[in-house]
N, C-alpha and C positions, 0 to 999 in steps of 0.2 A: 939256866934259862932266865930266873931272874936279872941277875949281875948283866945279860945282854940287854934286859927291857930295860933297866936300870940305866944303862951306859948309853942309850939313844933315846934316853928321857924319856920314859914310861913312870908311871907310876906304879910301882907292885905294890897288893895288898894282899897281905897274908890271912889266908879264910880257913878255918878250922874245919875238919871234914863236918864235924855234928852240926854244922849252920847249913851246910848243902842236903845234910840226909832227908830232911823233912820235902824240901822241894822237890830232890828225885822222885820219892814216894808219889808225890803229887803227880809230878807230869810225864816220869815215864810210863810206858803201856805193861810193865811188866816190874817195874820197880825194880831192875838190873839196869847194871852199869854200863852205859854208854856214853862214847866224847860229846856227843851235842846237847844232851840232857845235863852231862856232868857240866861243861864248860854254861851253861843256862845257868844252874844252881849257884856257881860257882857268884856269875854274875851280880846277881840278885842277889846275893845274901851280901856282895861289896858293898851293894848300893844301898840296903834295907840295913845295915848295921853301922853305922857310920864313925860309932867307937875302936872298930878295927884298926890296926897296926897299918899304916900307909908310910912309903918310900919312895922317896924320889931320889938321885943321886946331890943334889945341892945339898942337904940334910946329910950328906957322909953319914949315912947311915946304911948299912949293909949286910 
């Protein structure tokens, strides 16, 4: 999945599960795993962590 956002110019950032756990806790009703809460978490911790690992494909890096 990466290598595809990668190759039509996406930027991937790779986010560590323990930066999303805190958030799920938060804002799911149940504190279990689900895509819109995950993909939420997921979000937010890109934007709030800004020292994370970021790729673009110009950066051959992959």
């Amino acid at each position: 999945m990466a290598d595809g956002l990668l190759l039509t110019g996406h930027e991937v950032v790779w986010v560590p599960t323990r930066l999303m756990a805190a958030h799920r806790k938060l804002h799911a009703a149940t504190g279990s795993k689900c895509d819109p809460v995950d993909a939420a978490a997921v979000a937010h911790a890109a934007i709030a962590t800004p020292e994370l690992d970021r790729h673009r494909i110009d950066d051959r890096v992959r």
